[in-house]
C-alpha positions as CSV (number, residue, x, y, z in Angstrom):
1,X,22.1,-11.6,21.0
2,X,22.0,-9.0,18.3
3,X,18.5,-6.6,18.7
4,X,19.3,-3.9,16.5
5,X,18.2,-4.5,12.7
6,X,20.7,-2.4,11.1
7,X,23.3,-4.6,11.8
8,X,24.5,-8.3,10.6
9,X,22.9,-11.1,11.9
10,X,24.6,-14.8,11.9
11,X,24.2,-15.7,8.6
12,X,23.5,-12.3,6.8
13,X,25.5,-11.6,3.8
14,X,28.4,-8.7,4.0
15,X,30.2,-7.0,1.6
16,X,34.0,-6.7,2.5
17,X,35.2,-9.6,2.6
18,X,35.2,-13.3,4.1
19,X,36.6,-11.5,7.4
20,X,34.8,-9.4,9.6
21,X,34.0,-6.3,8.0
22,X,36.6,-3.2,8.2
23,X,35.0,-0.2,9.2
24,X,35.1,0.8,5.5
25,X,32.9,-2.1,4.4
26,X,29.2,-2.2,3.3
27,X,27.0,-4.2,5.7
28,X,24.3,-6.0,3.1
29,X,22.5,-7.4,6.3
30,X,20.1,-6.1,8.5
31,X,16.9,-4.7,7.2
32,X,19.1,-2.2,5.2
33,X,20.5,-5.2,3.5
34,X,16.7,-6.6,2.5
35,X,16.0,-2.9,1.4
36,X,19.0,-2.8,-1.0
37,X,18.4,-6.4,-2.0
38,X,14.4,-5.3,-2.9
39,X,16.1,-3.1,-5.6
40,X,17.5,-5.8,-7.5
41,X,16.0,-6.3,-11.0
42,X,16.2,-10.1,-10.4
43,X,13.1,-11.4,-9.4
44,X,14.5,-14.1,-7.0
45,X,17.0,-11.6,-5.3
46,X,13.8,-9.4,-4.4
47,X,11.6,-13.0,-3.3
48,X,14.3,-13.8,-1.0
49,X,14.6,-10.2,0.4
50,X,10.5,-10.1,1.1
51,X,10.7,-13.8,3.2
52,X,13.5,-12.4,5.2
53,X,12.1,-9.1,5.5
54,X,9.7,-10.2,7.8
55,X,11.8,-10.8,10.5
56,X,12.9,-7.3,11.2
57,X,9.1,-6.0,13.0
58,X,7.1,-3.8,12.0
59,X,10.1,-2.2,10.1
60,X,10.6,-5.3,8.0
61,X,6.5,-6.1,7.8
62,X,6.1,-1.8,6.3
63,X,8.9,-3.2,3.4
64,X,6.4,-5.8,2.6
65,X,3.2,-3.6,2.9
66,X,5.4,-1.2,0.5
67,X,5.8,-3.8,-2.1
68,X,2.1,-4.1,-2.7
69,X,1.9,-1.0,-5.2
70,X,5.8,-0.7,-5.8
71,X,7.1,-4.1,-7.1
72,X,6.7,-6.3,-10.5
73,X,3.5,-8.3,-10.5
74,X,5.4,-11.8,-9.5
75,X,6.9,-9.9,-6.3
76,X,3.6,-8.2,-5.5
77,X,1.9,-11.8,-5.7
78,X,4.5,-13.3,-3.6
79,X,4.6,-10.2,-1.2
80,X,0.3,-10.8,-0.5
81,X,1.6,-14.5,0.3
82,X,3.7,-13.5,2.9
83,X,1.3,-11.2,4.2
84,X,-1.8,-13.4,4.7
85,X,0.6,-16.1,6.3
86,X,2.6,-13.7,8.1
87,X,1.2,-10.7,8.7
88,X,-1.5,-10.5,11.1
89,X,-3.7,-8.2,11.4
90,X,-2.0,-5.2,10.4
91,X,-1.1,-7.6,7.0
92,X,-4.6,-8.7,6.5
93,X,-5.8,-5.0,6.6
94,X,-3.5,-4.0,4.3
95,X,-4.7,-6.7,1.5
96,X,-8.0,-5.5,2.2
97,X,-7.3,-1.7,1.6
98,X,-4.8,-2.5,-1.8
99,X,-7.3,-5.6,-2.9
100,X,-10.1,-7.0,-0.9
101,X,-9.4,-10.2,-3.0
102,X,-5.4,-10.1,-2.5
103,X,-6.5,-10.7,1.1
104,X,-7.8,-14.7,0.5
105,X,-5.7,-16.9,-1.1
106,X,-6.8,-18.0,-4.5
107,X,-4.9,-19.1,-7.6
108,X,-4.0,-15.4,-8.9
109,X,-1.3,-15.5,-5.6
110,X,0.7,-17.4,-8.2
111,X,1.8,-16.2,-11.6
112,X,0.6,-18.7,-14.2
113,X,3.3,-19.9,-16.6
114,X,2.5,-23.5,-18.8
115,X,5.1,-25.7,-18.1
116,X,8.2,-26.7,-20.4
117,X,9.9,-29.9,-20.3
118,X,13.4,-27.9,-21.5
119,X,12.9,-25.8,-19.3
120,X,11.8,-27.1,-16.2
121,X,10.7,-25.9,-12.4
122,X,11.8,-22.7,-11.6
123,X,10.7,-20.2,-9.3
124,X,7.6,-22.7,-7.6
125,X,7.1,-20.2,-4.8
126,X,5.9,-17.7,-7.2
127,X,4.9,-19.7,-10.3
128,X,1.6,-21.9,-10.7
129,X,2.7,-24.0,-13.4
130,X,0.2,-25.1,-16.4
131,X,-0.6,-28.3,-17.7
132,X,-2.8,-28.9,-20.6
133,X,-3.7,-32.8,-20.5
134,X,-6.0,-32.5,-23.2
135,X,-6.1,-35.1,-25.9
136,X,-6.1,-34.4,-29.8
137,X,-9.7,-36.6,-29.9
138,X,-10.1,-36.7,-33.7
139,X,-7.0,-38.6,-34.2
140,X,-7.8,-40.7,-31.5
141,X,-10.9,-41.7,-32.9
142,X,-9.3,-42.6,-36.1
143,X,-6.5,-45.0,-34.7
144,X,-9.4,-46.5,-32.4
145,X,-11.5,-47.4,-35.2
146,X,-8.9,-48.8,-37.4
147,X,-7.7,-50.7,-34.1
148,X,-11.0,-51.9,-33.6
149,X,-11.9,-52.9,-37.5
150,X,-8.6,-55.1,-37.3
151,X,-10.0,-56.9,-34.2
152,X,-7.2,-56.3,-31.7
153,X,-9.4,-54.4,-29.5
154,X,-12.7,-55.8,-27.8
155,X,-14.9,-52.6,-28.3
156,X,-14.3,-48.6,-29.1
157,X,-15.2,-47.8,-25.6
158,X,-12.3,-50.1,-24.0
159,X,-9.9,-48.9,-26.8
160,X,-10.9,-45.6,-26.2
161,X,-10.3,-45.7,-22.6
162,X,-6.9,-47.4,-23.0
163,X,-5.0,-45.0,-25.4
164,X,-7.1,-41.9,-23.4
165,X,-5.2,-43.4,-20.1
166,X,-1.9,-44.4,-21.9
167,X,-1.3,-41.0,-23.5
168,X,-2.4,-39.0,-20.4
169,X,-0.4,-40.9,-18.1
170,X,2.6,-40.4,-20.5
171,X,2.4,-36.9,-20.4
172,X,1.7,-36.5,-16.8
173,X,4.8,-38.8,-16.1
174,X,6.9,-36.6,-18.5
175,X,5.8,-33.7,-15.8
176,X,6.5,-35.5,-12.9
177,X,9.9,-36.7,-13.6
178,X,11.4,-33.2,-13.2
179,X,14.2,-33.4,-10.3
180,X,12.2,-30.5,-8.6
181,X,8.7,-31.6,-8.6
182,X,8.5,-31.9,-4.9
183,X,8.9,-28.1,-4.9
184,X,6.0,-27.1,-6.3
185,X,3.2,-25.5,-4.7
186,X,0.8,-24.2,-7.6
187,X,-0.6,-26.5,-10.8
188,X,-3.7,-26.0,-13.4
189,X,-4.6,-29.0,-14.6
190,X,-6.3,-28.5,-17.6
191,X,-9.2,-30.4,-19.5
192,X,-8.5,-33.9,-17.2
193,X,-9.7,-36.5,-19.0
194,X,-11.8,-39.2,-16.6
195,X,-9.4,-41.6,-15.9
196,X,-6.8,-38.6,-14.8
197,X,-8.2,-38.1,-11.4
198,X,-7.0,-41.6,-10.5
199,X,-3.4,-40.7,-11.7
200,X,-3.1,-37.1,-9.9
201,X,-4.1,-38.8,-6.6
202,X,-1.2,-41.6,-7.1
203,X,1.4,-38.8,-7.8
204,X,0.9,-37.2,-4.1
205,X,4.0,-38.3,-2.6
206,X,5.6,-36.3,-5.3
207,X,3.6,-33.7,-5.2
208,X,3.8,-33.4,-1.6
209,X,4.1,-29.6,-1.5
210,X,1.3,-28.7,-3.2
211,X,-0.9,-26.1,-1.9
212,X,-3.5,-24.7,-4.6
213,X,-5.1,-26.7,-7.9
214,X,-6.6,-25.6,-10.2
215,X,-8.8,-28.0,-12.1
216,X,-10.9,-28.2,-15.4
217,X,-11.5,-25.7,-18.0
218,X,-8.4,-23.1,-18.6
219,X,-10.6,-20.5,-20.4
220,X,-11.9,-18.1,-17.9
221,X,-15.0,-16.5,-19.8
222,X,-18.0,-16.2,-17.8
223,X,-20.1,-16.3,-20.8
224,X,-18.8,-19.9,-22.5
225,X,-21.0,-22.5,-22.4
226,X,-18.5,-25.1,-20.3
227,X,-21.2,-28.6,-21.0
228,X,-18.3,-29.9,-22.8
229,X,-15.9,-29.4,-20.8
230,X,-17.7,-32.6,-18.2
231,X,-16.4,-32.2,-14.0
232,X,-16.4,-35.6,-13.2
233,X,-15.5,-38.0,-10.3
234,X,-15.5,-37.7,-6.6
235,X,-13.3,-35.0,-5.6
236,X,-13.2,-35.8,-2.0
237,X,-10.4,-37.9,-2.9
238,X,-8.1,-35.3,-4.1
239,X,-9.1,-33.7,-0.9
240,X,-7.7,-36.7,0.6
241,X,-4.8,-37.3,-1.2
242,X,-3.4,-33.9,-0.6
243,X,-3.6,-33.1,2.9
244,X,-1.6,-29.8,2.6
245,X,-4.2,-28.4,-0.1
246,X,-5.1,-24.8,0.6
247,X,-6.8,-23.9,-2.7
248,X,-9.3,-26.1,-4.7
249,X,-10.6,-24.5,-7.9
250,X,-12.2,-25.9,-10.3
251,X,-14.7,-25.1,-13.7
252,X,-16.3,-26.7,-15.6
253,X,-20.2,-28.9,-16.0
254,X,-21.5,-30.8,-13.2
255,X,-24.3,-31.8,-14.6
256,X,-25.0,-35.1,-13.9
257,X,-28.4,-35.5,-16.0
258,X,-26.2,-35.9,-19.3
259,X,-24.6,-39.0,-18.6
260,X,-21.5,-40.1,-20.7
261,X,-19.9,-43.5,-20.6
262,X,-16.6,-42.6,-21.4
263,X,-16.6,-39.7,-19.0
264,X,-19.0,-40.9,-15.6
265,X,-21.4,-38.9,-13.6
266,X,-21.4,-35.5,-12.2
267,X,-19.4,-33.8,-9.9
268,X,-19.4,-34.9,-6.1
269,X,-17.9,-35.1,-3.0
270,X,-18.1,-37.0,-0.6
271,X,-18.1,-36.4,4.2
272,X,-14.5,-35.6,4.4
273,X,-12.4,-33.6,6.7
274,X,-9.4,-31.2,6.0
275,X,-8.0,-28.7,7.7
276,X,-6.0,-26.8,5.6
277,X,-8.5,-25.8,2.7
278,X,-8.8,-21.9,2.9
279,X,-10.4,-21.8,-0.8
280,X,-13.3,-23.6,-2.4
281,X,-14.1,-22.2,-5.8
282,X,-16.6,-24.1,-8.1
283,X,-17.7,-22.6,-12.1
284,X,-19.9,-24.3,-13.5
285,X,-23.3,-23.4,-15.8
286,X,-25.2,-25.9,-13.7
287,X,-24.4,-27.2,-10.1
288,X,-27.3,-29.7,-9.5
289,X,-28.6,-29.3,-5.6
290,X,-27.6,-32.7,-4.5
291,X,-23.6,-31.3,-5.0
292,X,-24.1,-28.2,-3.7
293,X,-25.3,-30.0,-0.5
294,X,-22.1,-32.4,-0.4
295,X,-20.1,-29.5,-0.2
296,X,-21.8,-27.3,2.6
297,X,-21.5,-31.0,4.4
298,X,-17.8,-31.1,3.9
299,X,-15.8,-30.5,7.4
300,X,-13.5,-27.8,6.2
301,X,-13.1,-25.9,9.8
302,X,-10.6,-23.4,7.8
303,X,-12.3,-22.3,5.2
304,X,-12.1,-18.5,4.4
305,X,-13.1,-18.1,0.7
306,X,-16.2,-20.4,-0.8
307,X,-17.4,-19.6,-4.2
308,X,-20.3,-21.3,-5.8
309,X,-21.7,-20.7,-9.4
310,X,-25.0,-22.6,-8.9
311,X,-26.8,-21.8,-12.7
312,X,-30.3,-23.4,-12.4
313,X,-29.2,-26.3,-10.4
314,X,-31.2,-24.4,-7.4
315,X,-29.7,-23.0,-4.2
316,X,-31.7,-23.5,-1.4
317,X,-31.2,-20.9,0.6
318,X,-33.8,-21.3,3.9
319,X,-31.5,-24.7,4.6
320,X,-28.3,-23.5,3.2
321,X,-27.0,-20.3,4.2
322,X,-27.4,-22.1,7.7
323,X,-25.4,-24.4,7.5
324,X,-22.7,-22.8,5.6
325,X,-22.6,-20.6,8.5
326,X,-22.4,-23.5,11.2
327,X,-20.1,-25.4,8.9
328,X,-17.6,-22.9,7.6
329,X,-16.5,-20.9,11.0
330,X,-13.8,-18.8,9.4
331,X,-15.7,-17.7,6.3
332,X,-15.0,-14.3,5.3
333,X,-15.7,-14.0,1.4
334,X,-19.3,-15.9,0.1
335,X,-19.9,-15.9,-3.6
336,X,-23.2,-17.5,-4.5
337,X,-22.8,-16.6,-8.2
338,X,-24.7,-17.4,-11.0
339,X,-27.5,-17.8,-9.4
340,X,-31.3,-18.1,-10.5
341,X,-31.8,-17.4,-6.5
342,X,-30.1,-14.8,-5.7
343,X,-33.1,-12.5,-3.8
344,X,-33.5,-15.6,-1.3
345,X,-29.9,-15.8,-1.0
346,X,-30.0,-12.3,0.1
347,X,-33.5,-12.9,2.2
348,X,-31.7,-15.7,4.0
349,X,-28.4,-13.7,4.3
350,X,-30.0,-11.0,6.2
351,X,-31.5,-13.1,8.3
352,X,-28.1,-15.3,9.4
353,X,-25.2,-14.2,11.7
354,X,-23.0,-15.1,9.1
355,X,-23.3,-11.4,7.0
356,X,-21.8,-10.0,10.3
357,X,-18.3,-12.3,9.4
358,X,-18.1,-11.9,6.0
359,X,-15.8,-9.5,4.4
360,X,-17.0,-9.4,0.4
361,X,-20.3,-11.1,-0.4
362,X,-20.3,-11.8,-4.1
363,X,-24.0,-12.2,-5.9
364,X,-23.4,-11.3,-9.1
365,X,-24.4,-12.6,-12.4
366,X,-27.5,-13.8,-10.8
367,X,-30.9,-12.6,-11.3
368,X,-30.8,-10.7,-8.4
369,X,-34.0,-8.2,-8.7
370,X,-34.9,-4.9,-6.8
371,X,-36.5,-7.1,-3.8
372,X,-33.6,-8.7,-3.1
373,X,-31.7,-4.9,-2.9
374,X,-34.3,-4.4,-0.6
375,X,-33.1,-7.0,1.5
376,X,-29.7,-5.5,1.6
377,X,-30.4,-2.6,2.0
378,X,-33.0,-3.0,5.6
379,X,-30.0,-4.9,6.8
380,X,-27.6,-2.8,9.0
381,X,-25.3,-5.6,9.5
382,X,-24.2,-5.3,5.4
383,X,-22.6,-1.9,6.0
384,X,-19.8,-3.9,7.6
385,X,-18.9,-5.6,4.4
386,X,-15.8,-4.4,3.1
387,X,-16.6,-5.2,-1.0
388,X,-20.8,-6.0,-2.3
389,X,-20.8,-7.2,-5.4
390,X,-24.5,-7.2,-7.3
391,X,-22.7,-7.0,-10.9
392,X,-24.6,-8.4,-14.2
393,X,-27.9,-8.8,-12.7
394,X,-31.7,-7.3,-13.4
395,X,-31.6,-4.6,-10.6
396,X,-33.3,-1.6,-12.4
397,X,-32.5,1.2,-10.1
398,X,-28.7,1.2,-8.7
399,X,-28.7,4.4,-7.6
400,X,-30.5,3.2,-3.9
401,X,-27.1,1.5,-3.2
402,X,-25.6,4.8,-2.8
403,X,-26.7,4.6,0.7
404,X,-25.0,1.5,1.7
405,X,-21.2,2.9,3.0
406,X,-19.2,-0.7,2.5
407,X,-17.8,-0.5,-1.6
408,X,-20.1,-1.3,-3.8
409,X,-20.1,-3.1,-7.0
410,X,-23.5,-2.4,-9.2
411,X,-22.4,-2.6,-12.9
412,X,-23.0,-3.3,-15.5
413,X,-26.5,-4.5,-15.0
414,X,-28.2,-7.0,-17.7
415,X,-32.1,-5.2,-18.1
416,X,-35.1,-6.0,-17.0
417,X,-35.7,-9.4,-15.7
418,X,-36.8,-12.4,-18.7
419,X,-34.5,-10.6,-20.5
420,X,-31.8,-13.2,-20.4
421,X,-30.7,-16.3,-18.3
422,X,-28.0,-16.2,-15.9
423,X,-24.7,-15.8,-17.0
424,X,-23.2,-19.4,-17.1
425,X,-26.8,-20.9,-18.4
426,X,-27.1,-19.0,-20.9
């Protein structure tokens, strides 16, 4: 067996010919081989260098590390991949000390790109591909009422329905019918329409691959009212219909009080178990209590990254940060964000063993006051944290967290408290 990575495996590539090598010749395997092949201005040359990379040691794993500040932004995002699959603990440290967030896997891992029908699936290891399944409504309208005014439909609302179904599952079908849709591991789905959901989850066998969706609302503005923009459905059965699922992220309104025919109630989920969700990331401007309780119920013994935007749907925190901690064993990021509770969040956070596990606790854009710095800041355990972020809330005097040594994010800050309503509530 060949030990030394400077030379030729089996089935690395040599320059020189189909024969063995002359002396003369230019060995392309090896880890010199994946260094040469990382300097290649093709973007899939450098991807297939950085999976074979780490198979060369700690030689092979620094090549990766290296590729972290020195790469294009696709080969960086596919490089933190590698590394939180890969790259133990050495790997995991060096997400945390280039990115604390490059260290979880979320949706950024993959470089966002709306999909083409001309063009097609390329690149799925590296690409989270975007489709917008939004419907032109006014138009819609228009042909349902003329529809329904010539009698050959029973009611707006069933017309409605069946051209909303009919036109989504036509362009969901167009997607699908790509030759390499089983390779996919990425997709944002974008404004699903209500009878979608039902759809997605019969399209699993061909979208056996996938590992992180992103569902709901594409615009990412923490300030837009999302009430339009309706989360509805149970999505335990996406859970379930995608085994493989590492990332679930959606945005949008839960709000169940606002009840629409045409689009059902409010977020939920209901008791199921997965074991390869890592990410759980929920915006919304209002997450009523009874959801936010379905999912600290949910058996998701893998969990690293949970983020919850709560609004004034209430967070109670006496009973919750409890069981988050029971539930969710491998939880290292928390972001309870949003939040009209955030100074009980942080009461019951100093007062649970889970602040000793956690690497970034996220409370921003809450209305976090000076009591609930306090907390923090009588709690030896938060020093551990690696990344605090108390952004966007009504702490009047910062300057106190200069004591704390774990990083630190304090602004901007929004004024005194009253002074506005959290940031998705608004």
């Amino acid at each position: 067996m060949n030990n030394n990575p400077n030379q030729p495996r089996e089935f690395d590539a040599v320059l020189g010919g189909e024969a063995p090598p002359p002396a003369s010749g230019v060995v392309l395997g090896g880890i010199e081989g994946v260094k040469s092949r990382l300097k290649s201005l093709v973007v899939e040359v450098q991807v297939a260098a950085l999976s074979e990379a780490l198979n060369y040691g700690d030689d092979g794993l620094d090549l990766v590390i290296n590729t972290l500040t020195d790469s294009s932004e696709q080969v960086q995002r596919f490089a933190a991949k590698l590394l939180k699959q890969r790259g133990g603990d050495k790997g995991k440290q060096a997400l945390l000390n280039s990115d604390p967030y490059l260290a979880f896997t979320i949706m950024t891992d993959w470089l966002v790109e709306e999909f083409n029908s001309e063009v097609g699936i390329k690149n799925p290891e590296i690409t989270a591909y975007s489709l917008n399944l939004q419907l032109d409504w006014p138009p819609l309208y228009a042909k349902v009422r003329l529809i329904v005014k010539s009698g050959s439909a029973p009611s707006f609302r069933a017309e409605t329905q069946r051209l909303d179904r009919e036109q989504t599952t036509k362009k969901f079908q167009a997607f699908l019918y790509n030759p390499q849709i089983h390779e996919i591991q990425a997709l944002h789905c974008h404004y699903p329409s209500h009878c979608f959901i039902d759809i997605f989850i019969e399209a699993k066998n061909q979208l056996s691959n996938l590992k992180a969706l992103f569902w709901g609302d594409p615009q990412d503005d923490p300030y837009k009212d999302t009430s339009r923009d309706k989360l509805t459905r149970n999505m335990s059965l996406v859970l379930e219909a995608y085994p493989n699922l590492e990332v679930l992220h959606i945005r949008g309104n839960a709000d169940g009080d606002n009840y629409d025919p045409f689009e059902g109630s409010c977020l939920s989920f209901t008791l199921v178990e997965h074991h390869h969700l890592k990410t759980l990331i929920i915006e919304t401007s209002y997450l009523p209590i009874s959801t936010v309780n379905e999912i600290v119920n949910l058996n998701l013994p893998n969990l690293e990254y949970l983020e919850l935007w709560t609004g004034n749907g209430g967070f109670d925190a006496v009973s919750l940060i409890p069981k988050i901690s029971e539930q969710f064993p491998k939880l290292q990021y928390l972001g309870i964000r949003s939040c009209e509770d955030a100074d009980e969040v942080a009461k019951a956070l100093v007062n649970s063993p889970l602040i000793e596990r956690l690497k970034i606790l996220d409370l921003s854009m809450g209305e976090m006051t000076n009591e609930g710095v306090e907390y923090l800041l009588n709690c030896p355990a938060v020093n551990q944290l690696h990344t605090l972020n108390l952004s966007m809330n009504y702490i009047s005097n910062t300057e106190v967290l200069d004591q704390l040594v774990c990083h630190v994010i304090a602004e901007p800050q929004d004024g005194e408290y009253g002074d506005r309503y959290s940031a998705l509530h608004e």
